[in-house]
N, C-alpha and C positions, 0 to 999 in steps of 0.2 A: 241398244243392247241392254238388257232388265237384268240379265244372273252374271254382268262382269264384277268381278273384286275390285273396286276402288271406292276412294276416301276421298272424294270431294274438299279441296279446298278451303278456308272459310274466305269469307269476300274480302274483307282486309288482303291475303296473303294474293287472292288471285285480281281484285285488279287496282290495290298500291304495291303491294311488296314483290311480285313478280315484275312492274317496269321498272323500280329501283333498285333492284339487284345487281343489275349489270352494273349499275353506276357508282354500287358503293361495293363491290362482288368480283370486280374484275380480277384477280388471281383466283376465284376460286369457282365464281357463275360463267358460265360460255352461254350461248346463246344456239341452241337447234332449229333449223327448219326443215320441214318435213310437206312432202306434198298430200296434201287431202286423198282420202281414199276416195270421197265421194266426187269435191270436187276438183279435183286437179292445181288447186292451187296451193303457194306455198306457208308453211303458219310458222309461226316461229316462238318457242318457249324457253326460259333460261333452265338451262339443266347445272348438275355440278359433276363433271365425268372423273369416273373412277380412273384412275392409273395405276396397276396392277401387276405386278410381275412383268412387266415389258411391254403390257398391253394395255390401252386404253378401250371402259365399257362406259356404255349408258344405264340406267339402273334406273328404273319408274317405280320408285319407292312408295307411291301412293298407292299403285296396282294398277290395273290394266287401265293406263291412259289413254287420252285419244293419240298422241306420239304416239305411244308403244305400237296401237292398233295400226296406224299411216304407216309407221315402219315395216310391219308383218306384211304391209298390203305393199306397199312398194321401198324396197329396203335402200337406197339412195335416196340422203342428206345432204345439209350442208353444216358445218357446225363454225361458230368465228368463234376463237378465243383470242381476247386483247387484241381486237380489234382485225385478224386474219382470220379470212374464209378459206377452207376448203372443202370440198365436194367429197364425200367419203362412203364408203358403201359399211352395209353391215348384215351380222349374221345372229341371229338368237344363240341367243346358250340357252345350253341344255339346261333341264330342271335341276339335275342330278349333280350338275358342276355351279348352283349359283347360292350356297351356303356360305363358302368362302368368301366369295364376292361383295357380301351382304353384308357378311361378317366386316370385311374392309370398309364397306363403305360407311357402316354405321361406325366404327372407330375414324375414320379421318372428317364425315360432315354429323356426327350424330348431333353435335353441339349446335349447329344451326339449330333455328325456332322450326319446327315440328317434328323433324327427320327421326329420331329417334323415338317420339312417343308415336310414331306412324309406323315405325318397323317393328313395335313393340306391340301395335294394335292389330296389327298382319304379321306374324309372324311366319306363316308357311310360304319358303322361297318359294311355292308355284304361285302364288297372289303376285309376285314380282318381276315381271319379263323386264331382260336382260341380254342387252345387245353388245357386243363387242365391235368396236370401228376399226375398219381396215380403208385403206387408200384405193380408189376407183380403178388403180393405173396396174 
């Protein structure tokens, strides 16, 4: 996909700093798995979820990731935090409803190393799918 908005990692953060996350992260990194759009199997990225007015979202800060895309394509996860999994479905938010969101999320992770000079480089909340988790059951 050539015309999706995202911000490619630099290789330091995507493959040292994304597996030590979890391990120096764990109140703040959870871990998503997502099934492949193409190939049916499962990936797993550490995300940092929003908790929002009573709700917990996921937020692909960088822009259209390959998660965000897996999720559009088949919207059942799994997400562990601290070590528990659970199986969770989810729903995009709207374009319209995810300024606030943005807005939260860049005041509680802005201070992690990129999150804020990446929300600041993409600043229009359509660059940013955003998904809200709800329970399968």
């Amino acid at each position: 996909m050539k015309d999706r908005t995202y911000l490619k990692p630099p290789w330091m953060q995507r493959h040292v700093g994304n597996r030590l996350a979890p391990l120096f992260g764990r109140s703040v990194v959870s871990r998503l798995s997502v099934r492949g759009r193409h190939s049916g199997r499962w990936q797993t990225v550490p995300v940092a979820v929003l908790e929002h007015e009573g709700e917990r979202y996921l937020v692909s800060y960088r822009g259209l990731s390959d998660w965000a895309l897996n999720l559009r394509a088949t919207p059942d996860c799994r997400l562990t935090v601290r070590g528990c999994t659970d199986d969770l479905t989810t729903e995009e938010v709207p374009e319209a409803e995810r300024p606030p969101l943005l807005a939260a999320y860049r005041e509680k992770y802005g201070s992690m190393p990129t999150v804020s000079a990446v929300l600041t480089a993409l600043p229009d909340p359509a660059d940013h799918p955003v998904f809200r988790l709800r329970d399968q059951h």
